[in-house]
ROFIKOL-14315 format. One record per residue: residue in one letter; residue number from 1; x, y, z of N, C-alpha, C, CB in turn. Coordinates in Angstrom, 3 decimals. Glycine has a CB too. Layout:
REM ROFIKOL-14315
+------+------+----------+----------+----------+----------+----------+----------+----------+----------+----------+----------+----------+----------+
: resn : resi :      npx :      npy :      npz :     capx :     capy :     capz :      cpx :      cpy :      cpz :     cbpx :     cbpy :     cbpz :
+------+------+----------+----------+----------+----------+----------+----------+----------+----------+----------+----------+----------+----------+
:    a :  NUM :        X :        Y :        Z :        X :        Y :        Z :        X :        Y :        Z :        X :        Y :        Z :
...
+------+------+----------+----------+----------+----------+----------+----------+----------+----------+----------+----------+----------+----------+
***
This chain:
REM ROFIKOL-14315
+------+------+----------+----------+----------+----------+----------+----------+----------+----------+----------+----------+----------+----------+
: resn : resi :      npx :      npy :      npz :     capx :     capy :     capz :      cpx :      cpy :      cpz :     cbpx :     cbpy :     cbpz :
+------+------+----------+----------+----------+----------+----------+----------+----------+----------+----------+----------+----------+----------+
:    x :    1 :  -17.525 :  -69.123 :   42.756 :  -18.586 :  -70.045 :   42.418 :  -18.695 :  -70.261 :   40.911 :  -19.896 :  -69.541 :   42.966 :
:    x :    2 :  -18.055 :  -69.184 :   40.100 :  -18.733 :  -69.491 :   38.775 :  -17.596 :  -70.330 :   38.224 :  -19.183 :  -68.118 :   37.785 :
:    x :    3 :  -16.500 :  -70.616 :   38.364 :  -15.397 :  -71.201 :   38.065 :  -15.374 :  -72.497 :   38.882 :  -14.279 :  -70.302 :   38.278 :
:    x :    4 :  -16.079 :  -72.685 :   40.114 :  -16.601 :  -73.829 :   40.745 :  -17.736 :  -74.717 :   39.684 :  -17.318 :  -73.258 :   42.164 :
:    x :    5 :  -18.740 :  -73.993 :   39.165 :  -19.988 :  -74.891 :   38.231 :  -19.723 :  -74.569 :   37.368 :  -21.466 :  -74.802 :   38.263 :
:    x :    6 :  -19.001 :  -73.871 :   36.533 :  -17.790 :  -74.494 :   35.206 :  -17.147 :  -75.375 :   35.155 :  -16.787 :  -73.910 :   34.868 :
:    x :    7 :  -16.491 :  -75.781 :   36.030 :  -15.676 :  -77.683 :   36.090 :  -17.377 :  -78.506 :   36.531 :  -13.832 :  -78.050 :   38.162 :
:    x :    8 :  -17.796 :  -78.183 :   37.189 :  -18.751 :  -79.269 :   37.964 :  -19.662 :  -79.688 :   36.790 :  -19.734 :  -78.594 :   39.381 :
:    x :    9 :  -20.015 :  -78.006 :   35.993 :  -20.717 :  -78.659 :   33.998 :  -19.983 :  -79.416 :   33.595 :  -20.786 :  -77.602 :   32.495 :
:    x :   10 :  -18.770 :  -78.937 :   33.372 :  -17.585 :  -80.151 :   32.521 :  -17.326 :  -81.580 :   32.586 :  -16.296 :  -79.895 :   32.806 :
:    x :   11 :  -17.253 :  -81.540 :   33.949 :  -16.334 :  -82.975 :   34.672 :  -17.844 :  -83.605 :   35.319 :  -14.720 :  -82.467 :   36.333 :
:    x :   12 :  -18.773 :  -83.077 :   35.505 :  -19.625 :  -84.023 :   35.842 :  -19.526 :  -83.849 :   37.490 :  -19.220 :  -85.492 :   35.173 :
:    x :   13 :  -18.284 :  -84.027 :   38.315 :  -18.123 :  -84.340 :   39.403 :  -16.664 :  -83.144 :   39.884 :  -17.975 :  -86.044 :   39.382 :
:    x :   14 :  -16.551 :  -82.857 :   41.361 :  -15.960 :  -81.913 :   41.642 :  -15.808 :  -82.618 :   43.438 :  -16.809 :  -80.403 :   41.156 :
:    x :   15 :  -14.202 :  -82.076 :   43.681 :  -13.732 :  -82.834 :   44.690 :  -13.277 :  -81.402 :   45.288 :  -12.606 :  -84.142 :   44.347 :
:    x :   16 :  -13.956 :  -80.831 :   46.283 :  -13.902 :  -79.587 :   47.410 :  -14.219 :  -79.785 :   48.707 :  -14.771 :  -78.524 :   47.126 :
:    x :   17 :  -14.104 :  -78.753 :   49.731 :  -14.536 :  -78.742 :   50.919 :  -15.374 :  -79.023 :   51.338 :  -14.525 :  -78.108 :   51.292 :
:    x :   18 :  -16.202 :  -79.409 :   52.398 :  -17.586 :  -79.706 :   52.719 :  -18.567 :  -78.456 :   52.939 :  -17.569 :  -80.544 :   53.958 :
:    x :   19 :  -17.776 :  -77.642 :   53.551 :  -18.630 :  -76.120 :   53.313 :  -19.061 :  -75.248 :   52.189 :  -18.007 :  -75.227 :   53.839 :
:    x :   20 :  -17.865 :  -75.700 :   51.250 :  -17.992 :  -75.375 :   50.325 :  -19.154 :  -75.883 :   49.171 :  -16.945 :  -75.457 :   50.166 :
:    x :   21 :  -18.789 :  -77.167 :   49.417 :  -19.778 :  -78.104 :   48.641 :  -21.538 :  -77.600 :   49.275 :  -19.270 :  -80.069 :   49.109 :
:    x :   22 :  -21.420 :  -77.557 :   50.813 :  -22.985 :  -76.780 :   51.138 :  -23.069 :  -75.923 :   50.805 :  -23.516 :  -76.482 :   52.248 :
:    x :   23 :  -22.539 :  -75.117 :   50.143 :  -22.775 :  -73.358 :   49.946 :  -23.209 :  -73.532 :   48.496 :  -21.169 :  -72.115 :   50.150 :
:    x :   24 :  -22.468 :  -74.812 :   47.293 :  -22.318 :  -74.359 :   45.984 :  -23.794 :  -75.678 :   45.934 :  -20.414 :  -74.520 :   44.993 :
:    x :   25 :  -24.144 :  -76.348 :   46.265 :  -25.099 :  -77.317 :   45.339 :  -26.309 :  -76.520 :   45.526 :  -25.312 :  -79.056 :   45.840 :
:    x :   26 :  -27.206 :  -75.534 :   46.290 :  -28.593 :  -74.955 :   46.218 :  -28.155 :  -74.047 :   45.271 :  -29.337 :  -74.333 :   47.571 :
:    x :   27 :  -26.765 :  -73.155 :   44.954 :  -26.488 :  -72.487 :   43.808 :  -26.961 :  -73.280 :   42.558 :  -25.059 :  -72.196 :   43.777 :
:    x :   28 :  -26.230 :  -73.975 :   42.377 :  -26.126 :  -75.473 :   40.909 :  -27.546 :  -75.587 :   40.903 :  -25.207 :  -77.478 :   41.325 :
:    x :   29 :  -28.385 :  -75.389 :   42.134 :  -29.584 :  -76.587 :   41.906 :  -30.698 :  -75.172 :   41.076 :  -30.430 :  -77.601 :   43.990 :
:    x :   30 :  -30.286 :  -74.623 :   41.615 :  -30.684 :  -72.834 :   40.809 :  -30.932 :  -73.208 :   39.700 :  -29.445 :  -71.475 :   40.605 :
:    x :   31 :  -29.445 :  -73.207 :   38.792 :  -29.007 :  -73.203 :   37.550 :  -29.792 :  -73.901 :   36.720 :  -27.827 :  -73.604 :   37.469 :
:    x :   32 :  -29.583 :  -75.346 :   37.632 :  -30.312 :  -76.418 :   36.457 :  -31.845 :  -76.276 :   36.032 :  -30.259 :  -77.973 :   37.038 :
:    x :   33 :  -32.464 :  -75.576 :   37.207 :  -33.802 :  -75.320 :   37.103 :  -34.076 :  -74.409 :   35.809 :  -34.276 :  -74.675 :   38.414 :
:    x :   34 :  -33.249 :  -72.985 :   36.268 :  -33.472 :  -72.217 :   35.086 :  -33.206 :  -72.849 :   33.652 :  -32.666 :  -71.070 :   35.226 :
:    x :   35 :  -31.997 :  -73.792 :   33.819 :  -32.147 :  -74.305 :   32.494 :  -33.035 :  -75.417 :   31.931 :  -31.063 :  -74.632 :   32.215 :
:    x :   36 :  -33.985 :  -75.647 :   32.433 :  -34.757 :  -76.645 :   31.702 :  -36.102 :  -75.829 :   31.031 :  -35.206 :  -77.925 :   32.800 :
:    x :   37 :  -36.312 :  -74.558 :   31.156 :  -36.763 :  -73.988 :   30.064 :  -35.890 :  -73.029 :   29.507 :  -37.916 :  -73.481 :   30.287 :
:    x :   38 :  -35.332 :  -73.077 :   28.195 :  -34.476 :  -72.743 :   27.269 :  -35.162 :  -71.591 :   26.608 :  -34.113 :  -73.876 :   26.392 :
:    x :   39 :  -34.882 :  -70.736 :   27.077 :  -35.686 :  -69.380 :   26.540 :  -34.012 :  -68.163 :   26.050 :  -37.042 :  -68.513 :   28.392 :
:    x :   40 :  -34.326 :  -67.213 :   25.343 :  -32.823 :  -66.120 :   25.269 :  -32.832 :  -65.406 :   26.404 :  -32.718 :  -64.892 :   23.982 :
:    x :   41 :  -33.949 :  -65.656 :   27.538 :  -33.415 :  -64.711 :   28.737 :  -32.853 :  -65.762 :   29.837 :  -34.756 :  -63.657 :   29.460 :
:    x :   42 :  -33.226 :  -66.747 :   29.587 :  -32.681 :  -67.817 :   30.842 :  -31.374 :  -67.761 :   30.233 :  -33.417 :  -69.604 :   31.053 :
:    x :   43 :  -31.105 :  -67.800 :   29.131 :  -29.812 :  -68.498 :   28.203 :  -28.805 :  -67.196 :   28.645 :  -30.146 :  -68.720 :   26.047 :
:    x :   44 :  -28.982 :  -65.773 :   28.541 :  -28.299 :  -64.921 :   29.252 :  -28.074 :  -64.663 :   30.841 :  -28.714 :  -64.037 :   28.806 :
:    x :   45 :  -29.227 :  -65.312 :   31.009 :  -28.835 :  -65.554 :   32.793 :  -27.722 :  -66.294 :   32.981 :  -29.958 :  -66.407 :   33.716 :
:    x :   46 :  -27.978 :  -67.453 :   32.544 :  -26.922 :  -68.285 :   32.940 :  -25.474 :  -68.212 :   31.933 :  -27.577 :  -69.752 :   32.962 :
:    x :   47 :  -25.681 :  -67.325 :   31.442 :  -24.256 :  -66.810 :   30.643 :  -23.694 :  -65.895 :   31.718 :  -24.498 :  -65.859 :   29.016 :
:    x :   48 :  -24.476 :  -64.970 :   32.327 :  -23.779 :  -64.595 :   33.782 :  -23.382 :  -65.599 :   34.708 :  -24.652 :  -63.801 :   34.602 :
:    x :   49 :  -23.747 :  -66.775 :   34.883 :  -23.474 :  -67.348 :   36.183 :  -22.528 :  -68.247 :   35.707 :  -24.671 :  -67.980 :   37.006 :
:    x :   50 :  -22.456 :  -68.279 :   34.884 :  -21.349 :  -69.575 :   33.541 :  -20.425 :  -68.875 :   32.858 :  -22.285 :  -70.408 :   31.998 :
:    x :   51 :  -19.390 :  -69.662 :   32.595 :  -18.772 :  -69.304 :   31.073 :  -19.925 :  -69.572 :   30.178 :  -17.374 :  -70.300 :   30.548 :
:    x :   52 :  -19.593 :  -69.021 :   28.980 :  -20.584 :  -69.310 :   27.796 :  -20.660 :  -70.830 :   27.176 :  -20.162 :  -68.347 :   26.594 :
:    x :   53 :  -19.277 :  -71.176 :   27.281 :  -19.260 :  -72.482 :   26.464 :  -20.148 :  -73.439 :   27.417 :  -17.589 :  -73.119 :   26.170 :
:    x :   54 :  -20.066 :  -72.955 :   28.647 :  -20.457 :  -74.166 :   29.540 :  -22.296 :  -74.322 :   29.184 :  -20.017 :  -73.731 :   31.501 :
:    x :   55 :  -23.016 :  -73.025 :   28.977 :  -24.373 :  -72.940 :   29.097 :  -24.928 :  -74.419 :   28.042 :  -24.894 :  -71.219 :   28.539 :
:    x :   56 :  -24.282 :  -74.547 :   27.328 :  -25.064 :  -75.924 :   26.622 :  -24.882 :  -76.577 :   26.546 :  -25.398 :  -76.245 :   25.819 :
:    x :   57 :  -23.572 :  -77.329 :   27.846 :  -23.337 :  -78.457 :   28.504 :  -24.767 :  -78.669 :   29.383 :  -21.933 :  -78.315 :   29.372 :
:    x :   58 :  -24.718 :  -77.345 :   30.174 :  -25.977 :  -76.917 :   31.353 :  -27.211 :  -77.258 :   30.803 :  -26.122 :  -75.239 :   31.761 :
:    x :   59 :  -27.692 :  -77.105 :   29.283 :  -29.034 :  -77.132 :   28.730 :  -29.053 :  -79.014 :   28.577 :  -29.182 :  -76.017 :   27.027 :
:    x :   60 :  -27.692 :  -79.406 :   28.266 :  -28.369 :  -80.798 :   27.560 :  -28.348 :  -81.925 :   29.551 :  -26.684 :  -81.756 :   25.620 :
:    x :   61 :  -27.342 :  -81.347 :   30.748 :  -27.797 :  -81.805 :   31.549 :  -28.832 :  -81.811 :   32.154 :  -27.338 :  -81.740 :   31.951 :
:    x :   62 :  -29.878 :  -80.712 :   32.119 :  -30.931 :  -80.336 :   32.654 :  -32.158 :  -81.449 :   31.458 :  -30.950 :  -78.405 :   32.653 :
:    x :   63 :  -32.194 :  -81.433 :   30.392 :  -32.737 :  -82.361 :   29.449 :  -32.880 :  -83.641 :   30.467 :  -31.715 :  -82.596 :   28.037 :
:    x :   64 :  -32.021 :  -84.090 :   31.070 :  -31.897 :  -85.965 :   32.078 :  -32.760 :  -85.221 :   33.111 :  -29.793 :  -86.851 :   32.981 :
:    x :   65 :  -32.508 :  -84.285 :   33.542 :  -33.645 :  -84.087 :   34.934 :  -35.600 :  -83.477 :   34.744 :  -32.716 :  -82.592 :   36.007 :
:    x :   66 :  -35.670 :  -83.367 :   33.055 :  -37.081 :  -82.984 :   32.771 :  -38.280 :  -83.390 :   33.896 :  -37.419 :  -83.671 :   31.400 :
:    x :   67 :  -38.308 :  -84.678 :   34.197 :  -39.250 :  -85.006 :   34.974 :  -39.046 :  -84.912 :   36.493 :  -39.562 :  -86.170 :   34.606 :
:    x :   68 :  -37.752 :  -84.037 :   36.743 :  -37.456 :  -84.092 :   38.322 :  -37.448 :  -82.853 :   38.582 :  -36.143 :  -84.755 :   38.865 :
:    x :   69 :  -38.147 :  -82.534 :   40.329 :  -38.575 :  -81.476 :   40.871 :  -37.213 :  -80.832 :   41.468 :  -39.719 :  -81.804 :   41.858 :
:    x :   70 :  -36.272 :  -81.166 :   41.797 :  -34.907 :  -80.922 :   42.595 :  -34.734 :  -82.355 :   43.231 :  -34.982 :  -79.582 :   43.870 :
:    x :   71 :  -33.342 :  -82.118 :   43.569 :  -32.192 :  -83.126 :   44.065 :  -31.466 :  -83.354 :   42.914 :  -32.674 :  -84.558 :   44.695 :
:    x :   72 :  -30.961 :  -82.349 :   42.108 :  -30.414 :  -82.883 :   41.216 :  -28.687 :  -83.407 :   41.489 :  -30.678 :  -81.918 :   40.191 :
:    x :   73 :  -28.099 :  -83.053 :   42.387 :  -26.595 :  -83.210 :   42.921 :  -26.747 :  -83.848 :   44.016 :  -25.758 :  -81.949 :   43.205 :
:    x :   74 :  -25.817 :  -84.682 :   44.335 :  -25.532 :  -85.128 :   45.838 :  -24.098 :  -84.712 :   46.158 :  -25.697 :  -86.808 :   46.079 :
:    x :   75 :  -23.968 :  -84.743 :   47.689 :  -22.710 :  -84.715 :   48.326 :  -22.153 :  -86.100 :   48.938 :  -22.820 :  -83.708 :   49.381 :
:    x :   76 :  -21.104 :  -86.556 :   48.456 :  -20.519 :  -87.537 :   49.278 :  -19.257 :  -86.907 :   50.205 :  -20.037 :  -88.725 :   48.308 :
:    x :   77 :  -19.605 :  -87.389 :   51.662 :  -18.287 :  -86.810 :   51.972 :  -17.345 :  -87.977 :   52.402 :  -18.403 :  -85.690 :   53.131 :
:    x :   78 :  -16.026 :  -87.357 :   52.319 :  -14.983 :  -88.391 :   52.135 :  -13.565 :  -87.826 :   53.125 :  -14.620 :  -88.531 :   50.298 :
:    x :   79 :  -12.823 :  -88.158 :   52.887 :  -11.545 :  -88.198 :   53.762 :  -11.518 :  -86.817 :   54.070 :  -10.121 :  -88.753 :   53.062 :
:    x :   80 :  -10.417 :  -86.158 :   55.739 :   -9.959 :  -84.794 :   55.593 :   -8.489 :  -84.895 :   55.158 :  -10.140 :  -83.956 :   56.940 :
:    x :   81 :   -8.350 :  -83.412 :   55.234 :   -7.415 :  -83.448 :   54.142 :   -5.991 :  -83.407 :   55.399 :   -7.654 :  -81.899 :   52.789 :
:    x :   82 :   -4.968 :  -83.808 :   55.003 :   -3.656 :  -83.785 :   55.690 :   -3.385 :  -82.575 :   56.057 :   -2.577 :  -84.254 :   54.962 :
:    x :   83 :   -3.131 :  -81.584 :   55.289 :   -2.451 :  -80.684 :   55.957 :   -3.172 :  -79.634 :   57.067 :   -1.846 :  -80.020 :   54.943 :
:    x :   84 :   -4.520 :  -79.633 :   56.786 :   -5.123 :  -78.732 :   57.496 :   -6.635 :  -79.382 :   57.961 :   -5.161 :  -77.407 :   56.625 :
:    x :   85 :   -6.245 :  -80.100 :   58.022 :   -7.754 :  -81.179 :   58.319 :   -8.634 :  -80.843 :   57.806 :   -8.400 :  -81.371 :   59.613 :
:    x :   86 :   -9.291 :  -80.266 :   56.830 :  -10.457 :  -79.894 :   56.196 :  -11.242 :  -80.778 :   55.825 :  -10.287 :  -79.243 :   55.265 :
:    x :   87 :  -12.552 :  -81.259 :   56.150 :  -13.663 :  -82.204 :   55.643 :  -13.565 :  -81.669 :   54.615 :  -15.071 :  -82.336 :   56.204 :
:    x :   88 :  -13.393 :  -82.741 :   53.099 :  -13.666 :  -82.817 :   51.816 :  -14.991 :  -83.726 :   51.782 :  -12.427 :  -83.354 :   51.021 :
:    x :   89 :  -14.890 :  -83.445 :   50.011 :  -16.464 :  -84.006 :   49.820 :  -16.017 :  -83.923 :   48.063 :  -18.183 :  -82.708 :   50.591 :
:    x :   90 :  -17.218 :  -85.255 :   47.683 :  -17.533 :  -85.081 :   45.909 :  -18.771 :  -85.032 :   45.940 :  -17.097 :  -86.294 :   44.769 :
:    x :   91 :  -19.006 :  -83.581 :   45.224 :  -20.035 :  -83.436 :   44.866 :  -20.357 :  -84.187 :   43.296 :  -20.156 :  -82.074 :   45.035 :
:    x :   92 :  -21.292 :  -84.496 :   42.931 :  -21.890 :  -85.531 :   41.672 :  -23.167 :  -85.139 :   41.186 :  -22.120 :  -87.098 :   42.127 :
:    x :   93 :  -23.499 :  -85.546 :   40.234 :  -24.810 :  -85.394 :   39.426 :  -25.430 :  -86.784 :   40.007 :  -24.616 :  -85.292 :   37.536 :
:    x :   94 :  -26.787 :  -86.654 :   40.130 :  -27.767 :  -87.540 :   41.072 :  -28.490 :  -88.472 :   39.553 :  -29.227 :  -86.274 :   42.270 :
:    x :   95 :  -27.916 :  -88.920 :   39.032 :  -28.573 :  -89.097 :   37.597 :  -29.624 :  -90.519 :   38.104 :  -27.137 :  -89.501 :   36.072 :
+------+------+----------+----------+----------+----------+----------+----------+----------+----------+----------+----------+----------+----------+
***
């Protein structure tokens, strides 16, 4: 997971499984919460759940959601995959 919402801070958007994608967005939706108050203990929390570099990608996305209670991600789901039929999905920022 933490190498999952390290690209998903980065890239904005992330192209995985559908189970997967249900398991990781109430994680993410965690994150963003804690980060919209910017305190040195939230900021070490989410240095556990993050790479470091990522935490102030995490602070300035959470800044666009100030006035929102949750839903910050959606799931689109999209094609399965060829070799093993797996329902995929993009997960996205709900901006």
């Amino acid at each position: 997971m933490k190498n999952l919402a390290t690209s998903f801070v980065s890239n904005g958007r992330i192209k995985t499984t559908l189970a997967r994608a249900k398991y990781f967005v109430p994680y993410m939706e965690k994150m963003i919460t804690i980060a919209k108050n910017k305190t040195l203990s939230n900021t070490r929390l989410l240095s556990s759940m993050l790479n470091s570099e990522s935490v102030n990608g995490l602070y300035e996305i959470a800044e666009k959601f100030a006035n929102r209670n949750g839903g910050y991600i959606r799931i689109i789901k999209t094609w399965q995959r060829y070799g093993d039929a797996a329902k995929t999905a993009v997960v996205e920022f709900a901006f």
